[in-house]
N, C-alpha and C positions, 0 to 999 in steps of 0.2 A: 478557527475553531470556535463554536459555540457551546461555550462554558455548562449550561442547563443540559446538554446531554451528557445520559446514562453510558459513557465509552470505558470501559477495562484500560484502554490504553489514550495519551493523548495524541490526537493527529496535527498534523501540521499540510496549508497547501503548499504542493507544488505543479510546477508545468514542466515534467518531465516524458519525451518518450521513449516509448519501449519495444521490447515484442515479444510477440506471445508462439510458443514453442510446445508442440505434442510435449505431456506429464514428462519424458524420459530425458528431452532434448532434444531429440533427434532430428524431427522436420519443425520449419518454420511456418505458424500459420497465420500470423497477422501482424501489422503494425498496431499497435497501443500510445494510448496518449494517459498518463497518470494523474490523476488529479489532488488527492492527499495521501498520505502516506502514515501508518502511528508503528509500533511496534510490532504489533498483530496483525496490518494487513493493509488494504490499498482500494481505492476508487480509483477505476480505468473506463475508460470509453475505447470502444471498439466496435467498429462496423460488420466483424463476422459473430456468429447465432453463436452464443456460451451455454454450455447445459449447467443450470444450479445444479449443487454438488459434482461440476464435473472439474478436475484438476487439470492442472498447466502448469510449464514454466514461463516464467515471463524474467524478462532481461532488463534490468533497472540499473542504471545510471551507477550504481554503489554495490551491483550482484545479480548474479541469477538465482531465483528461487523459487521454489514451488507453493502456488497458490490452490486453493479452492475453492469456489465459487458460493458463496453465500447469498447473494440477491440480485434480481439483474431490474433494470427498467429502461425500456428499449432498450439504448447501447451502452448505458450503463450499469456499471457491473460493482459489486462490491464483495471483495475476495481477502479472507484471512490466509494468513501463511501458514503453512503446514511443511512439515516432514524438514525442518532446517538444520540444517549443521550450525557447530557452533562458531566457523568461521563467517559462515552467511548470516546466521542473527546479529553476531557483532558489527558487523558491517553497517547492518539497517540502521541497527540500536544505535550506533556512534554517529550516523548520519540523521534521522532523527531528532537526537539530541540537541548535532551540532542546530539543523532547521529550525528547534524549540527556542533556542536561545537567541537567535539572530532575531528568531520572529519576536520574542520578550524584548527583546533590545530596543528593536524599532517601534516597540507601542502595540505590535499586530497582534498579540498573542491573549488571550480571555484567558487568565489562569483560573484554575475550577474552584469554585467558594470554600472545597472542602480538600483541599491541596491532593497533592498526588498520591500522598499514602494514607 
């Protein structure tokens, strides 16, 4: 995480993959590889064409949940979460957390000048 950015939530890396599923669920369209993760949302790299602003579910290691596409470059993709239940936010939030703390543990974590709240 670098600290000097302007983020709503903090992220934390990871190297988890995933996949990414038509909004509903229903059909599978691609394998995803996840790159950080915060509260609100996710860096994924994926080889098939993402429409900004177009929604998915994508399958994460800790849940399935529905993304929406906020930026792409090439095949990178940067998608906040949307439309979550409150079982799937706790899920991320508790996972998250746990990654914030592991990462502060070992050194790797830039906690932000002006703390969390």
């Amino acid at each position: 995480m670098v600290a000097s950015e302007k983020r709503a939530h903090p992220r934390v890396d990871v190297n988890w993959k995933g996949e990414l599923f038509e909004p509903d669920g229903s059909s599978f369209l691609a394998p995803v590889e996840i790159h950080n993760i915060s509260k609100g949302g996710i860096l994924l790299l994926c080889d098939l064409e993402l429409s900004v602003h177009g929604r998915y579910m994508v399958q994460l290691p800790v849940a399935k949940a529905t993304i929406e596409i906020a930026w792409k470059h090439k095949n990178r993709y940067g998608a906040m979460f949307v439309e979550l239940t409150p079982e799937t936010e706790e899920a991320i939030l508790t996972k998250v957390n746990e990654l914030l703390v592991e990462s502060a543990l070992s050194g790797s974590f830039d906690f932000p000048s002006g703390g969390f709240f």
